[in-house]
N, C-alpha and C positions, 0 to 999 in steps of 0.2 A: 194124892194124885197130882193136885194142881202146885204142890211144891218140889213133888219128881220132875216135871216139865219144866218149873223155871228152871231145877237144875242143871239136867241135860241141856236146857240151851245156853245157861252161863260157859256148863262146861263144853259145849261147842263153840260159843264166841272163844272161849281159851285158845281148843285146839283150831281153830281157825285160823289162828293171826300166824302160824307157825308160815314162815316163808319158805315155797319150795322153788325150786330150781328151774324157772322159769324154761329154761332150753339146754340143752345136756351138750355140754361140750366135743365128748365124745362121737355124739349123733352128729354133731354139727361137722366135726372133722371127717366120718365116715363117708358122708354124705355129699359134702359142698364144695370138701378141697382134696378132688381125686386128682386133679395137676398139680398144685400143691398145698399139700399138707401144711395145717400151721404149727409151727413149736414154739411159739409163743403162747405161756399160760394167761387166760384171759382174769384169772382171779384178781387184779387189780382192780377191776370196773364192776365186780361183786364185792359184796360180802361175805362174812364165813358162814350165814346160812343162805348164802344163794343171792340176794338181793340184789338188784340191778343196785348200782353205785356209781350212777354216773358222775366223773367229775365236775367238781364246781363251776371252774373255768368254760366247760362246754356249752355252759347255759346264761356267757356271757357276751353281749352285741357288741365287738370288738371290731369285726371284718370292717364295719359301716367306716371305722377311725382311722380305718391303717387302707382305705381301699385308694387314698389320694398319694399315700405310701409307695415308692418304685421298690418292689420287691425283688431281690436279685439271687442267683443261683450262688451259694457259697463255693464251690468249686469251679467256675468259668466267669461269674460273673451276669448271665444272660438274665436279661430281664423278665418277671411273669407276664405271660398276657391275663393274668386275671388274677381275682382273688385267691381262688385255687391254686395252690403250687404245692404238691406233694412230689413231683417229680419232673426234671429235666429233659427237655424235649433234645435240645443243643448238645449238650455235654452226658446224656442217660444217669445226670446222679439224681438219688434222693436226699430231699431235702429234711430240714428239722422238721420236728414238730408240729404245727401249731394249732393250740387248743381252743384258739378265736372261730376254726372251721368247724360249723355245726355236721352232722352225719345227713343232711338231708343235700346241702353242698359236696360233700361227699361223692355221692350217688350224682348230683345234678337233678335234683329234685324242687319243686317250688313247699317251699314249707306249711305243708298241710297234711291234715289225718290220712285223707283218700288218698293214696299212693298209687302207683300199676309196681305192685309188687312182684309179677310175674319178669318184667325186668331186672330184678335187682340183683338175680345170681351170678350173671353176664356178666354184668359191671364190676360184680366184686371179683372174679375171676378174673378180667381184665385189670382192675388193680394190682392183684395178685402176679401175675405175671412181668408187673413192672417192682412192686415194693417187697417179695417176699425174701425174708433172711438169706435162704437158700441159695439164694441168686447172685449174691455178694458177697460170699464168702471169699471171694482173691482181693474184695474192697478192701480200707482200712475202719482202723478199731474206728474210728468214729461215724463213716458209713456205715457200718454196719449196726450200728447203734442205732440210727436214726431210722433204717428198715426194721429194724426191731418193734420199733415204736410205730410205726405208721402202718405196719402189715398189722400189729393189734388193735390197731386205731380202727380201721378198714373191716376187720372182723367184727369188732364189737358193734361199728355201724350197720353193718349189714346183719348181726342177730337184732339189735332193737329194731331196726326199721321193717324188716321180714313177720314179726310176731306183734299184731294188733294191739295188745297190751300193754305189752313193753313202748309200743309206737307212741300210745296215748300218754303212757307215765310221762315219754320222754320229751313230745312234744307239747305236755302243759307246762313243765320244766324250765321250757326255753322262754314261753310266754312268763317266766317267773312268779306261778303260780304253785304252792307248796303240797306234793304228795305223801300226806303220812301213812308212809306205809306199813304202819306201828298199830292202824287204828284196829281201835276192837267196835267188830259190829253193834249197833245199838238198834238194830230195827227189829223188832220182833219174829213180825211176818215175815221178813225174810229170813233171818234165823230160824223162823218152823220151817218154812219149807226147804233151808236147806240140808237140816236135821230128817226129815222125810228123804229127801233123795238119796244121804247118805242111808240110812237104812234099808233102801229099796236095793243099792248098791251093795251091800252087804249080804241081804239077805235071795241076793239075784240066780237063777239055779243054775243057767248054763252061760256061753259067751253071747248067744243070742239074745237075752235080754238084757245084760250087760252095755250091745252094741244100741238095742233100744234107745237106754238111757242117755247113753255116748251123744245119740241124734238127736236127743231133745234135749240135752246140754248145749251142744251145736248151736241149736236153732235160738236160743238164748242168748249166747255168746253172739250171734250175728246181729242180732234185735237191740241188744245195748253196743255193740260198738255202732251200731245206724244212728242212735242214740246219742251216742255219745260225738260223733262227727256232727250231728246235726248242731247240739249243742254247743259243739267249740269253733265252729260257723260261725255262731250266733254270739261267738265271746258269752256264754252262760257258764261261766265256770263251776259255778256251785251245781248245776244239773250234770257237767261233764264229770264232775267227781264221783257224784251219785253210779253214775254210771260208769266208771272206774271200778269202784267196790263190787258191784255187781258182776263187772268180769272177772274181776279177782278171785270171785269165791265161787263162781259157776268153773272157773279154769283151773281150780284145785278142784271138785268133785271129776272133771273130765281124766288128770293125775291119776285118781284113786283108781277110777273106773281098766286106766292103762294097763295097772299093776296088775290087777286082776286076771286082766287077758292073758 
């Protein structure tokens, strides 16, 4: 008996680590960009099993070196009023790149876990009506290039900074501290009980209890990202991590639960 159970929880640490798909592309287009749709595939900023894949570059403090820097419009000339230059106010062009702009500058946000994410659809919608592909298509090959790049830039900010998880991977990142996302569970207890909840989930008889478990996955998920915010306050990074993991694998049982419905 007691070496069925290490089993099944080795082979739950296995199937645990499997990375799913944090936010569905498709939902995300249904949903967010009813003015404009994006056509740019976000699959550069994943991997091929879903993984957020943030660039390296993003997670480097660049703005601070280049802020004494006179940043100028390549098409007119005009100078930025700020760090921020994705787009020309003077001239309406878009500008390159640059991957020194973190996604919480972006937004116009101060970089911290607690966000008012209830803002943040506006702003990328407002983006969007200045940098999307669509909108430049009589531009040239090289504008339109550059919208290419800053309307997925713009999205992918706005799926990490929207989704708590993703928020917390991304801004331990920037504090250049290391998320392995590769890790296999080693805590026991948590391992039973997340082998128990899978099971409950499986063996759940209607959508009604199903939704149960949904709510007290929830209420989990809210407890360690409180958690987890407190902690990265407090620069506790090893307790922020702890609590990483723990949304991680409460936000795949929440997954399973979807499918079901």
């Amino acid at each position: 008996m007691w070496k069925s159970k290490v089993w099944n929880l080795t082979l739950l640490s296995t199937i645990l680590r499997r990375r799913p798909t944090l936010l569905s592309i498709s939902h995300f287009q249904s949903n967010s960009t009813s003015h404009f749709p994006p056509t740019i595939s976000r699959t550069s900023y994943f991997d091929f099993l879903g993984n957020p894949n943030f660039p390296g570059k993003t997670f480097c403090s660049e703005s601070a070196e280049k802020s004494h820097v006179h940043v100028r419009c390549w098409s007119c000339g005009n100078v930025a009023n700020g760090s921020l230059f994705l787009f020309c106010d003077s001239c309406r062009s878009i500008q390159p790149l640059d991957q020194s702009v973190d996604y919480f500058q972006i937004f116009g946000l101060e970089r911290k876990y607690d966000i008012g994410v209830e803002n943040l659809e506006g702003k990328y919608k407002d983006w969007q009506k200045k940098l999307h592909p669509d909108l430049v298509h009589s531009k040239s090959e090289k504008e339109r290039g550059f919208a290419a790049e800053q309307s997925a830039r713009v999205i992918d900010a706005y799926c990490t900074l929207s989704k708590p998880l993703l928020r917390a991977i991304y801004i331990m990142r920037l504090e250049g501290v290391d998320v392995d996302e590769e890790e296999t569970l080693s805590d026991p207890e948590l391992l039973s009980e997340i082998l128990e909840i899978r099971e409950a989930v499986e063996e759940a008889a209607d959508s009604q209890e199903l939704n149960q478990i949904q709510s007290q996955m929830q209420e989990k998920l809210d407890h360690w990202s409180s958690s987890f915010a407190n902690a990265f306050q407090c620069r506790k990074f090893e307790e922020a991590l702890n609590s990483i993991r723990r949304m991680t694998y409460y936000h795949r049982v929440n997954e399973e639960i979807v499918k079901k419905l």
